[in-house]
PAZAPA-4460 file (N, C-alpha, C; in steps of 0.05 Angstrom, whole numbers, plus 32768, in hexadecimal, padded with zeros to 4 digits):
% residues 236
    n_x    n_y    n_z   ca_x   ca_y   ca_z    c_x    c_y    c_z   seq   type   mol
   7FF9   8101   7E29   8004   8100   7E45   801D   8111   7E47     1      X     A
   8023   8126   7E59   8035   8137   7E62   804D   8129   7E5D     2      X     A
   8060   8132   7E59   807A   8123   7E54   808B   8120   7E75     3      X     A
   808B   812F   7E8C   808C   8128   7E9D   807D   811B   7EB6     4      X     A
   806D   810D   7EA9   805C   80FC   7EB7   8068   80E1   7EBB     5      X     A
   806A   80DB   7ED9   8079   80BA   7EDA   8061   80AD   7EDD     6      X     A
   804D   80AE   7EE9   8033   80A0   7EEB   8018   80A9   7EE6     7      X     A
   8008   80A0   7ED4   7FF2   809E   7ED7   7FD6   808E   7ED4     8      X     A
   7FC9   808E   7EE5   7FB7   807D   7EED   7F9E   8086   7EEA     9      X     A
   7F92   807C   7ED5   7F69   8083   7ECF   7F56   8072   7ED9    10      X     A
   7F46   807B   7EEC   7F37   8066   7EFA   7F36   8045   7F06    11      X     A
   7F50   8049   7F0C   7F5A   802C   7F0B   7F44   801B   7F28    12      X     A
   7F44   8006   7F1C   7F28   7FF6   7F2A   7F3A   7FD8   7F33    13      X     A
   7F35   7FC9   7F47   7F44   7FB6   7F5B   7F2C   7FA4   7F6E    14      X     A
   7F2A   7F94   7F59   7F13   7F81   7F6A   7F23   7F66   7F78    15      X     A
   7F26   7F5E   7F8F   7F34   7F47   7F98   7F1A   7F36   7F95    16      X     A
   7F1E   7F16   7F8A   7F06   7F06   7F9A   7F11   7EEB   7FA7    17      X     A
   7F02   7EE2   7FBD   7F06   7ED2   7FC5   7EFE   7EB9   7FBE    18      X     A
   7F17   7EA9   7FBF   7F15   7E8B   7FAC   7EFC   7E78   7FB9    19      X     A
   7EED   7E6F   7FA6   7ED4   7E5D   7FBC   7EC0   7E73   7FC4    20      X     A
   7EC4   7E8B   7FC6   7EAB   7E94   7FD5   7EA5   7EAF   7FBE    21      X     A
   7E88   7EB3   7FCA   7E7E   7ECF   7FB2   7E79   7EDE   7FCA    22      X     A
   7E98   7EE7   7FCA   7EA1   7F0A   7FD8   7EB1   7F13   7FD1    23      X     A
   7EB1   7F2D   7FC4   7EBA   7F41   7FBA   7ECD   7F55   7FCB    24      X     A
   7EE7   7F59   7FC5   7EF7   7F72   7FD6   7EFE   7F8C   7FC1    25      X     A
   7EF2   7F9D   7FC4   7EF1   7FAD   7FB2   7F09   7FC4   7FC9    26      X     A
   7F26   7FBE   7FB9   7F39   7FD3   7FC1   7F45   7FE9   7FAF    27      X     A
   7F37   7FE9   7F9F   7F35   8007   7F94   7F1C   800F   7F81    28      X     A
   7F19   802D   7F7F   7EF7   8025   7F7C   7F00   803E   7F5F    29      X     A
   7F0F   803A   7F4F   7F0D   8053   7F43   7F1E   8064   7F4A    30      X     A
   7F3C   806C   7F46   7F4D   8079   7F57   7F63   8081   7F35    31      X     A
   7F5A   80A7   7F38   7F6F   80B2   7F1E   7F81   80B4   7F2A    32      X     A
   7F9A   80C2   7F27   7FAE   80CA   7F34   7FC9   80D1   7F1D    33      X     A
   7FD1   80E5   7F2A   7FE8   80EE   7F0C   8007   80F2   7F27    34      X     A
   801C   80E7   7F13   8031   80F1   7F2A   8047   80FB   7F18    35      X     A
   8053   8115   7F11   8062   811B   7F0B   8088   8115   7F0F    36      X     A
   8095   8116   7EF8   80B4   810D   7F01   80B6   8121   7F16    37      X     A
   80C8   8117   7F28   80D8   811E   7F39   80C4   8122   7F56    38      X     A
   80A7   8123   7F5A   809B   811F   7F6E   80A4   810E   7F84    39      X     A
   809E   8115   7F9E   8098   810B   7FBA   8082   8104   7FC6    40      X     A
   8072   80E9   7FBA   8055   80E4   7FCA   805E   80D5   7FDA    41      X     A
   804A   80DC   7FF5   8040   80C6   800A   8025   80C0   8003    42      X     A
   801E   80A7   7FFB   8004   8099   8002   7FF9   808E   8018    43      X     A
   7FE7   809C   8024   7FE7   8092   804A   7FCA   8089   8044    44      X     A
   7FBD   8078   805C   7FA6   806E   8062   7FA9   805B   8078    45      X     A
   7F8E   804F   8081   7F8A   8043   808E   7F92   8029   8084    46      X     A
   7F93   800F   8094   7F98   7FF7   8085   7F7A   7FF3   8073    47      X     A
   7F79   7FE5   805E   7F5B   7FDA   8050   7F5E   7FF8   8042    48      X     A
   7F68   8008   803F   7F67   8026   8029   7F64   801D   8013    49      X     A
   7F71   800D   8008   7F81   8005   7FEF   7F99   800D   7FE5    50      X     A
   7FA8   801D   7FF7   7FC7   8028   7FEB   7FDA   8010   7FEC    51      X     A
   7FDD   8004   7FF8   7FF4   7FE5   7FF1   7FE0   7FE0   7FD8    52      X     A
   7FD7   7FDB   7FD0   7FBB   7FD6   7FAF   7FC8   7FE4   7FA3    53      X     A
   7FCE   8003   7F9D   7FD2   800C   7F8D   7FF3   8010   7F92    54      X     A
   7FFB   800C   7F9C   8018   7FFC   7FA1   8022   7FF9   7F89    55      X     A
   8017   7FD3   7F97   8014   7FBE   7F8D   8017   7FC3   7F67    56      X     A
   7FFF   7FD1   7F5E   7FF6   7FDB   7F44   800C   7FED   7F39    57      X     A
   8016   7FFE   7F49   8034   800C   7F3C   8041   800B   7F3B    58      X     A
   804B   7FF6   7F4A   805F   7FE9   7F4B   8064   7FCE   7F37    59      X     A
   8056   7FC7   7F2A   8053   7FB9   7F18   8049   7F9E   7F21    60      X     A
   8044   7F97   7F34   8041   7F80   7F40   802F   7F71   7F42    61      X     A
   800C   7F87   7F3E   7FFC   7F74   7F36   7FEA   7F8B   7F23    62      X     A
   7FD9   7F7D   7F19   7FC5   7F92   7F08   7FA9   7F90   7F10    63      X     A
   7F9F   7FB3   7F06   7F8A   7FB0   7F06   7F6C   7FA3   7EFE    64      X     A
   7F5B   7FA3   7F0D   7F40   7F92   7F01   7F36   7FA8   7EE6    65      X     A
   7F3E   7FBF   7EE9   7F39   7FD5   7ED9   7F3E   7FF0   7ED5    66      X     A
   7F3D   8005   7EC6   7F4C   8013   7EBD   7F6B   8014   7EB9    67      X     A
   7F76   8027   7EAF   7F94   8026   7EA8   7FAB   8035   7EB6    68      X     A
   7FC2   8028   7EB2   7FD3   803E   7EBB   7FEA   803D   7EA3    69      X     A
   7FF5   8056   7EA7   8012   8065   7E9D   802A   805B   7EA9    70      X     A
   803C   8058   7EA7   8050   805A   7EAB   806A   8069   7E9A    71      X     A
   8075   8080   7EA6   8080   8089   7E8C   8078   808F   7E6E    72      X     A
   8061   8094   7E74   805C   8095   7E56   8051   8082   7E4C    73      X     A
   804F   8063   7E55   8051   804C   7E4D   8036   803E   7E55    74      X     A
   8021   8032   7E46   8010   802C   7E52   800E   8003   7E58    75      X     A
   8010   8008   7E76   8017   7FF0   7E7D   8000   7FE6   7E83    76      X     A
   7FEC   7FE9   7E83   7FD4   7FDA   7E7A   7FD5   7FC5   7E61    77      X     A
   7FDF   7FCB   7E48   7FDE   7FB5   7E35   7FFA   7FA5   7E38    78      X     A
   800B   7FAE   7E48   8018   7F93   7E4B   801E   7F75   7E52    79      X     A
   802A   7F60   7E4C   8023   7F48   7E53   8039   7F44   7E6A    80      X     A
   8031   7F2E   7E74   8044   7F2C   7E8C   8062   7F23   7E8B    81      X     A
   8071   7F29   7E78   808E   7F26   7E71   8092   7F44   7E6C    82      X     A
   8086   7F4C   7E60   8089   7F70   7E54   808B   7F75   7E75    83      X     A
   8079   7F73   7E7F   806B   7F85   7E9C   8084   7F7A   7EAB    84      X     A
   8095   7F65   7EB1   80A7   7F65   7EC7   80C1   7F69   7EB7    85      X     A
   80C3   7F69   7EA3   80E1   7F7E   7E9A   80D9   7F94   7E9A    86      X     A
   80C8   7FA5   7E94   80C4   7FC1   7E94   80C0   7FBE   7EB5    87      X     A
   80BC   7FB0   7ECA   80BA   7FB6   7EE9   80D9   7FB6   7EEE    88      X     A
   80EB   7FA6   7EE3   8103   7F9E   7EED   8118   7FB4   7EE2    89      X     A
   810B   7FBF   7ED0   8122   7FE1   7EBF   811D   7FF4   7ECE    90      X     A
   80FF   7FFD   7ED1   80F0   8017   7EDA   80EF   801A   7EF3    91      X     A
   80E8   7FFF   7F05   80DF   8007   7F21   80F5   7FFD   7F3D    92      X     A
   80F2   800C   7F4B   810B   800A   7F61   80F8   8003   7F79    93      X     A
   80FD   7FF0   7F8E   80EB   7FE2   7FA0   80F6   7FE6   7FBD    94      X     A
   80E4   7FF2   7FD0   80F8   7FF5   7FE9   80DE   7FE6   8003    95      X     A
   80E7   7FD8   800B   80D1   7FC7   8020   80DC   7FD1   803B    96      X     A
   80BF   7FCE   8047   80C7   7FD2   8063   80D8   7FB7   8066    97      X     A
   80D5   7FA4   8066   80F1   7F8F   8073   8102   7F82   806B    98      X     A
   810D   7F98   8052   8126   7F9A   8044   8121   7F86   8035    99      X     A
   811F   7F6C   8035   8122   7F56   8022   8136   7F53   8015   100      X     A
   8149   7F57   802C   8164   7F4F   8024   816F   7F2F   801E   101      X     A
   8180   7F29   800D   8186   7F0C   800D   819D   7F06   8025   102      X     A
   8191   7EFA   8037   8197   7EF2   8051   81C3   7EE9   8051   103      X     A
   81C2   7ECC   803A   81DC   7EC2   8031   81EB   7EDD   8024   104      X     A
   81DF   7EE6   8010   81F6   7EFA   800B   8205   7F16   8012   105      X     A
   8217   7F21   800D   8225   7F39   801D   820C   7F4D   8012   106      X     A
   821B   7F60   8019   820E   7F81   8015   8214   7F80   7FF5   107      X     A
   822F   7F81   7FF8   8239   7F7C   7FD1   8232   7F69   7FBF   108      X     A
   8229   7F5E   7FC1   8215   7F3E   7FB4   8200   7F47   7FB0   109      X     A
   81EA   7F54   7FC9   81CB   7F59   7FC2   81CC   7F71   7FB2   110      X     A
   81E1   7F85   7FB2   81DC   7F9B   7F9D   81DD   7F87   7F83   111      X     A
   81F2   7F76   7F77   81F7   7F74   7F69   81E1   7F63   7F4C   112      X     A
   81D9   7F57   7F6A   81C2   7F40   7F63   81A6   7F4D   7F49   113      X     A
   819F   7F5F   7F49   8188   7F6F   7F38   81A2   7F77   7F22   114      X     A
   81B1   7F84   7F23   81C7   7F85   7F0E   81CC   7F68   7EFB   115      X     A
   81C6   7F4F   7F0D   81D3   7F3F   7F05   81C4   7F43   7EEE   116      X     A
   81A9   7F40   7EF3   8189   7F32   7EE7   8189   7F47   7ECF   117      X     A
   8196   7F5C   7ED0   8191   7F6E   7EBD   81A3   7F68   7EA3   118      X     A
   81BA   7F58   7EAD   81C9   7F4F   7E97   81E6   7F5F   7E96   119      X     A
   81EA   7F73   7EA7   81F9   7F7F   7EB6   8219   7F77   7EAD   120      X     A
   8231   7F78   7EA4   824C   7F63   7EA7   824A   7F6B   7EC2   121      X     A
   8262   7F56   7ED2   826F   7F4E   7EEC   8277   7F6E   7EF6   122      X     A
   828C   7F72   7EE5   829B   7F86   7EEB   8289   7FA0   7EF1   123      X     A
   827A   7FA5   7EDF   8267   7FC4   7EDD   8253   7FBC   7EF8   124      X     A
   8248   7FA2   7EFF   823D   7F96   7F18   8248   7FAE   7F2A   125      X     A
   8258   7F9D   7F30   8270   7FA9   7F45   8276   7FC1   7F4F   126      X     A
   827C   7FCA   7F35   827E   7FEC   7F39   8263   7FFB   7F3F   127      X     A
   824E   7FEF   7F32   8239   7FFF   7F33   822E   7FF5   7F5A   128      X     A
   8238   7FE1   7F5C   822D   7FD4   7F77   823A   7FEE   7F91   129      X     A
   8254   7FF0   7F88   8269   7FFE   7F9F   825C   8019   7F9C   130      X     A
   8257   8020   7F86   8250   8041   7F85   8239   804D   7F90   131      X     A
   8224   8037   7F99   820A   8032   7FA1   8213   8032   7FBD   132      X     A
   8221   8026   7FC4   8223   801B   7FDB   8230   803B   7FEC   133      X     A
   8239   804A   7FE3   8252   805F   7FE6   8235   806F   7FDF   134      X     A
   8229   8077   7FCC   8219   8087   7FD6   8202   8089   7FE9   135      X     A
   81FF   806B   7FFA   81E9   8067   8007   81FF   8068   8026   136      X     A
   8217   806C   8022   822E   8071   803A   822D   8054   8047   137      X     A
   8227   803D   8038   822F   8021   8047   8245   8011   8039   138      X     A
   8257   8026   8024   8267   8020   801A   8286   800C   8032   139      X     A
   8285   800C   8041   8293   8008   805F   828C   7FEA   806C   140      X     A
   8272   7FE1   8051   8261   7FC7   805C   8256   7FB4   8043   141      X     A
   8268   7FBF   8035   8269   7FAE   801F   826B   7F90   801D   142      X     A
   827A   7F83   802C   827D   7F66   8032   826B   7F59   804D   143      X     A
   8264   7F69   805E   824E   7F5D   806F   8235   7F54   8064   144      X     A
   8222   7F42   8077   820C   7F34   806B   81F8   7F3B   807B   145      X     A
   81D9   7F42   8073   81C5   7F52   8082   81C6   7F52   809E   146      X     A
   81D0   7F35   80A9   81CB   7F36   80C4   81DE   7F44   80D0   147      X     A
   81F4   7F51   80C4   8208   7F57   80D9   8205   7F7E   80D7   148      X     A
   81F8   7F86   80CA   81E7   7F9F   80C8   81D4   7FA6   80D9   149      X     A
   81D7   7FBE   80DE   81BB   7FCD   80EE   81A4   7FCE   80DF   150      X     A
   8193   7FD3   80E9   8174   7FD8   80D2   817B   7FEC   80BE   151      X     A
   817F   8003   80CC   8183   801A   80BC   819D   8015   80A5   152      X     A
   81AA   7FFA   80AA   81BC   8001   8093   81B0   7FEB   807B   153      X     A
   81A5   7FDA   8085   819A   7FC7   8074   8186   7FD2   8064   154      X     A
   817A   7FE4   8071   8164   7FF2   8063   8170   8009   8050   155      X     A
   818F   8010   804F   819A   8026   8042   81A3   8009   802E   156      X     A
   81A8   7FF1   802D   81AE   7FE7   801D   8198   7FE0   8009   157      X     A
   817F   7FE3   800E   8167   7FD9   8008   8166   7FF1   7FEA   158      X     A
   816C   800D   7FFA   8166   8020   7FE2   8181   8022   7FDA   159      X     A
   819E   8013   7FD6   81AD   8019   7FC6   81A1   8000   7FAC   160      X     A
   819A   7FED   7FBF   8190   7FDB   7FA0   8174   7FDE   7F90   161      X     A
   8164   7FF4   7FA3   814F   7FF6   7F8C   8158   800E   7F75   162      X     A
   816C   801D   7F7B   8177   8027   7F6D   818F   8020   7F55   163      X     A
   818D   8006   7F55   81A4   7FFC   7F46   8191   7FF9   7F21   164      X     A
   8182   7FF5   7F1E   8178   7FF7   7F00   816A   8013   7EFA   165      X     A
   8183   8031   7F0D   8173   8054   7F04   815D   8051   7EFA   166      X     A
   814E   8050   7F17   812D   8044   7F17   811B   8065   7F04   167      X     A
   810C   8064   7EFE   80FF   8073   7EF3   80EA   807B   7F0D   168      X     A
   80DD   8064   7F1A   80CD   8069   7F33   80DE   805D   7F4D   169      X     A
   80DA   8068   7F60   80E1   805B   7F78   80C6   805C   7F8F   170      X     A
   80C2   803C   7F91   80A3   8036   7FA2   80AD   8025   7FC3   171      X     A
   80AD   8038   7FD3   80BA   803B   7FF8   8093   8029   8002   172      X     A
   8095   801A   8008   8081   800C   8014   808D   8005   8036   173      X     A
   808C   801B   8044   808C   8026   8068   80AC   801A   806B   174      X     A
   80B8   8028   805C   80D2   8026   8064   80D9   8027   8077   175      X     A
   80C9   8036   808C   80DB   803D   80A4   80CA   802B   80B3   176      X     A
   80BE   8017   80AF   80A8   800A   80C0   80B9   7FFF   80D4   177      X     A
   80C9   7FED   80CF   80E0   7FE1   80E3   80EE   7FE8   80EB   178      X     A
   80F5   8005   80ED   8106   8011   80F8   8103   8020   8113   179      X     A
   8118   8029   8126   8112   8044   8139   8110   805D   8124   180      X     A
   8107   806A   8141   80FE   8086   8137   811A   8092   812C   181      X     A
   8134   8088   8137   814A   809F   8131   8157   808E   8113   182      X     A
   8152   806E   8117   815D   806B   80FC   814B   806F   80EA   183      X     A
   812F   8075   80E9   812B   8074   80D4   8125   8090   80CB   184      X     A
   812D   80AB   80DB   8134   80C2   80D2   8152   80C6   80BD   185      X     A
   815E   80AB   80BB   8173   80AD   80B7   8172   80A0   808C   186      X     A
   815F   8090   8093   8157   808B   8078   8141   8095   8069   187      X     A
   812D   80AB   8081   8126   80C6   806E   812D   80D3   8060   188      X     A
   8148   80DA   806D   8160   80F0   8065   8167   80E3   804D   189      X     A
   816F   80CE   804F   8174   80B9   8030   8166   80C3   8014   190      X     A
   814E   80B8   8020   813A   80C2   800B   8131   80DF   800C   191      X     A
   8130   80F7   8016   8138   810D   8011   8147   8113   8003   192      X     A
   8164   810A   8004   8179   810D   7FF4   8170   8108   7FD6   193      X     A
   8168   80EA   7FD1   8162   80E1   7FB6   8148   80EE   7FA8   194      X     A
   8131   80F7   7FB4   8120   810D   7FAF   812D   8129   7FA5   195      X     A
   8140   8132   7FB5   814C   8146   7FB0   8158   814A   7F9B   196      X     A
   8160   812D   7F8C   8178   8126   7F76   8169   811C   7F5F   197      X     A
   8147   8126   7F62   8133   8125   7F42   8130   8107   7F4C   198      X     A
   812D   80F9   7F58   8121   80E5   7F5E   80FE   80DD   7F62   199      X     A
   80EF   80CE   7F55   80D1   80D4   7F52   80D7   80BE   7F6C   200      X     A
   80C8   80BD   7F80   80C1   80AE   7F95   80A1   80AC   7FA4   201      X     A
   8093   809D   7F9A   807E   8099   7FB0   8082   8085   7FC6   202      X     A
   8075   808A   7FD8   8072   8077   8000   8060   8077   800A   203      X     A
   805C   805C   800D   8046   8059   8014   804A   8050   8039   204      X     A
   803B   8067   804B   804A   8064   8064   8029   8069   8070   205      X     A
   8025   8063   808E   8014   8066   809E   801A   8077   80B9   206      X     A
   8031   8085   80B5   8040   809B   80CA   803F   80B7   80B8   207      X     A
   8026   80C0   80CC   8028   80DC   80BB   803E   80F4   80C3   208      X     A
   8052   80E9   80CB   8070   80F7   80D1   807F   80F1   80BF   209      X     A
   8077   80DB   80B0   808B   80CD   809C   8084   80DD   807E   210      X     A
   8068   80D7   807C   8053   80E6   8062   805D   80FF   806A   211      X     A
   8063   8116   807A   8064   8132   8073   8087   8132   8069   212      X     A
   808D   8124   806F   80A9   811B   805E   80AF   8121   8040   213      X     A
   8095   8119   803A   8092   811D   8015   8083   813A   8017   214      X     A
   807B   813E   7FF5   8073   8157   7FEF   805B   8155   7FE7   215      X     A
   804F   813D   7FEE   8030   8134   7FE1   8026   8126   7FEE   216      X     A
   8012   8126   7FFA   8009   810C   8005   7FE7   810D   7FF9   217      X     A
   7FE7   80F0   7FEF   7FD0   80EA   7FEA   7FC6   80D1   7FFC   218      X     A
   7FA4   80DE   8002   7FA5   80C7   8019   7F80   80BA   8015   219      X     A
   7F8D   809D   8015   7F79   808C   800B   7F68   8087   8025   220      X     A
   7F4A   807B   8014   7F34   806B   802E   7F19   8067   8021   221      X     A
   7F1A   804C   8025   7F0D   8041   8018   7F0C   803B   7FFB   222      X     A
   7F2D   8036   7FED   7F2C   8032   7FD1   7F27   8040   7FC1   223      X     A
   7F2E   805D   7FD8   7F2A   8078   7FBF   7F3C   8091   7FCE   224      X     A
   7F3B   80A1   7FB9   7F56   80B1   7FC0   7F37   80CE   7FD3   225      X     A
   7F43   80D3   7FE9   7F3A   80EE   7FF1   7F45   80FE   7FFB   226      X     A
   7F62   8107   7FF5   7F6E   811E   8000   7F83   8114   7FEF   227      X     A
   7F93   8134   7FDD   7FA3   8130   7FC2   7FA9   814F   7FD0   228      X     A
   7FC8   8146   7FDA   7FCA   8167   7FE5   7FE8   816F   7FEB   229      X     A
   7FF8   8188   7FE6   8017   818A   7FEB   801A   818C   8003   230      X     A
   802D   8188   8011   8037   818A   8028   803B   81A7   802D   231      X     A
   8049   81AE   804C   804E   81C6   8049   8072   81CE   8054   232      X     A
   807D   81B2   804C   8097   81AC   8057   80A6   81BD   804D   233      X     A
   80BC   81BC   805E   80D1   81D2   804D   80F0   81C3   8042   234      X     A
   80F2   81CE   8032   810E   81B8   802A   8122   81BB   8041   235      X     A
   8132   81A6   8044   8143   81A6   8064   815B   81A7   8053   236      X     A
***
């Protein structure tokens, strides 16, 4: 395997079944896919594609019914499920469309919180919390609590804390879904920036304004990949 390869995936197969009944959801049917460090994919499709599936699967979150994937080099196929969520909680950075912010605590608290879990001291917390916060420019809102935020800043807080364990992947599941059109040009630019700065990022978005954003868009249907293609964007 290439030494700059952050992902890869060999025929990976995704059977859902339903409890009590003999029916079958077959959301991925066989799907390779290679993604190089520092890449910009959009994964677009229809709903029922299977891209939240293969998400889901790269994100470490659930596994496949079959074939394998890479991670770094790392084949997370034979791992058990303690390996699989410390290697999710070092490697992977998480950005939701509806922030999933912790409601009780400040802006400075929820950075700190994945720091905590990492074993982090207080002090290095802290600093690493403010510097996050200062590069995502909500350094100014450090002591406020989600509700007293705009979308667009809660959502800039969202990617200072998936950034807090120098994610190796960063996985945007329709970031801008809750947003207007002008804020959520504003946390494009975000992630532009961190693309720009050797950041590997895949997004999985259903706005094909959002997908020409990245430099790749691969686009699923029917639990299989049919269009694996560069953009023709220009760096801004």
């Amino acid at each position: 395997m290439p030494e700059n390869l952050i992902v890869r995936i060999e025929q990976l197969v995704k059977i859902y079944r339903q409890p009590g009944a003999d029916v079958e959801v077959h959301a991925l049917r066989g799907v390779s896919l290679e993604i190089a460090e520092g890449e910009y994919v959009a994964i677009v499709g229809v709903s029922g594609s299977g891209k939240s599936t293969l998400m889901n699967i790269l994100g470490c979150l659930d596994r496949p019914t079959a074939g394998r994937y890479w991670l770094g080099g790392q084949d997370v196929s034979l791992l058990d499920d303690d390996t699989l969520s410390e290697l999710r909680g070092k490697t992977i950075g998480f950005i939701f469309q509806s922030f999933n912010l912790i409601q009780s605590q400040t802006v400075l608290e929820n950075l700190e919180v994945p720091l905590f879990y990492q074993g982090v001291p207080p002090q290095q917390r802290r600093q690493k919390a403010i510097e996050l916060a200062n590069l995502l420019e909500i350094g100014d809102r450090l002591h406020h609590k989600p509700s007293e935020l705009s979308g667009g800043q809660q959502q800039r807080v969202a990617i200072a804390r998936s950034l807090c364990n120098d994610p190796l992947l960063l996985l945007a599941d329709e970031p801008t879904g809750n947003l207007d059109s002008k804020t959520g040009q504003v946390v494009l630019d975000t992630l532009d920036r961190l693309h720009e700065a050797g950041m590997t990022i895949i997004m999985v978005t259903h706005d094909p304004e959002v997908a020409d954003r990245c430099r790749r868009i691969v686009e699923f249907r029917d639990g299989l990949i049919v269009s694996d293609q560069a953009t023709t964007r220009l760096a801004r």
